[in-house]
C-alpha positions, 0 to 999 in steps of 0.5 A: 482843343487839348494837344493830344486831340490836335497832334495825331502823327501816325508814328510813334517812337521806331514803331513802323505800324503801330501808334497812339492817339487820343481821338475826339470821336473815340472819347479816348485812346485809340491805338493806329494801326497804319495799314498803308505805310507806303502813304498809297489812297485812291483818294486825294482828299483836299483836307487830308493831313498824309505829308506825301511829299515823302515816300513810304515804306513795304506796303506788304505788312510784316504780321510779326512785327505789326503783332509785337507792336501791337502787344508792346503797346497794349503792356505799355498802356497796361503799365500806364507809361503810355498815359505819362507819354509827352503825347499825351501831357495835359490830357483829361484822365477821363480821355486817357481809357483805350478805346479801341484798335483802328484800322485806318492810317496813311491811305485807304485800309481796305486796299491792304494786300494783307487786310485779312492778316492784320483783322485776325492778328488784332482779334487773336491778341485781344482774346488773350487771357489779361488783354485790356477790353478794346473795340476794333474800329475799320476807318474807311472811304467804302470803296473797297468794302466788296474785296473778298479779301476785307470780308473775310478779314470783317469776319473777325470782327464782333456785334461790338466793333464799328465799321466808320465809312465816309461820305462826304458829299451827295453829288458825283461833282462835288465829291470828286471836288473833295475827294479827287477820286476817279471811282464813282460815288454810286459803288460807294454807297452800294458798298454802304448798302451792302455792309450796313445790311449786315450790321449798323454802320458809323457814316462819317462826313467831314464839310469844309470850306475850300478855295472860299466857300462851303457846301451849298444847300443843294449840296447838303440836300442832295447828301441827305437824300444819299442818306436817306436812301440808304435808310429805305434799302435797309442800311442800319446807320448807327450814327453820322458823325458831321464834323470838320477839320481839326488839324492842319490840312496839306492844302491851305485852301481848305479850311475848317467849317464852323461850327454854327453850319455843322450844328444846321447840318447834323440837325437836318440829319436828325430830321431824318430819323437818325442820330448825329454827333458833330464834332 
């Protein structure tokens, strides 16, 4: 795996929001947009790399600032002394095209005080005159999907952006073993539903080994009954996206599947009807 791929830090030079990465699932860079700078998330993933033993900042996103950062690194790429950044040395020119604008960052973007702010800056920069072609991309757990507050920030989003929602596990027992949440799966995959009627979505399901062992098949049976569930209600998924850890997580009892397992598991997927990529 080339550096940049491995290295994914969520800062970038004296920036407080904004960050490049070179993203395996985006084939290219993918420029962050850290909507929890205050490191806050409803979940508590066991595979999570968010070093919170440090705090965080204003959870209150400053628009101006996130609007001068955004465009500092559009010009910075446009000039292309963003591809020549040390981040990016040794990285293929192939991967070295922005992708797209990624709402994710250190916890869960949907729970952004300032969501909709920061979904119509991005749109309003993007629609300038000179701006670099790019896809808004919405990495998210779905649990807060429903919020009046990101449906009207998904308003600025086209038929060509992607919502990425995870789902990692087809029973209530192993999610909350891998997700440590108290919110339930069954709201999760409504938020699914509802979203997925409106417009094709990116399910993205990370398996892992933790605390010696991996996802059993009852466990995988059940997830592909989630997913087919989904399917009969009328939710367009796009594509799963099965994959595991790349880089080192903050707990050292969860470990990377193999690849051999992921393969099983994105084919059982297929077998339902839909596309898989395993990353």
């Amino acid at each position: 795996m080339i550096p940049a791929v491995k290295n994914h830090p969520r800062s970038f030079e004296d920036n407080r929001y904004v960050y490049p990465v070179v993203s395996r699932r985006s084939r290219g860079i993918s420029i962050g947009i850290n909507m929890n700078p205050d490191k806050f998330c409803n979940f508590d993933c066991v595979y999570c790399q968010v070093d919170r033993t440090t705090s965080g900042i204003d959870p209150n996103i400053d628009i101006l600032i996130l609007e001068s950062e955004l465009r500092a690194m559009i010009d910075l790429y446009q000039s292309e002394q963003l591809q020549k950044h040390p981040n990016f040395e040794d990285t293929p020119p192939a991967l070295l095209h922005l992708n797209d604008v990624a709402l994710s960052g250190d916890g869960e973007p949907t729970i952004c005080k300032n969501f909709t702010q920061v979904c119509e800056c991005v749109n309003r920069v993007r629609r300038e005159p000179g701006c670099p072609k790019f896809k808004l991309v919405l990495i998210t757990n779905a649990t807060g999907l429903h919020r009046p507050e990101v449906q009207r920030g998904l308003e600025f989003f086209s038929d060509k952006d992607e919502i990425w929602a995870k789902l990692d596990a087809g029973t209530d027992d192993y999610f909350q073993k891998i997700d440590r949440t108290g919110l339930k799966l069954e709201p999760i995959l409504n938020n699914l539903l509802m979203e997925g009627r409106k417009r094709p979505v990116i399910i993205q399901s990370l398996f892992l080994e933790y605390q010696g062992q991996g996802p059993d098949d009852a466990e995988i049976r059940a997830y592909l009954d989630r997913l087919a569930w989904l399917q009969r209600q009328g939710c367009r998924v796009q594509l799963v996206q099965v994959y595991s850890i790349a880089r080192p997580p903050a707990e050292s009892a969860a470990k990377p599947l193999g690849k051999e397992r992921l393969e099983a598991i994105a084919a059982r997927v297929r077998a339902l009807g839909l596309e898989a990529e395993v990353y």
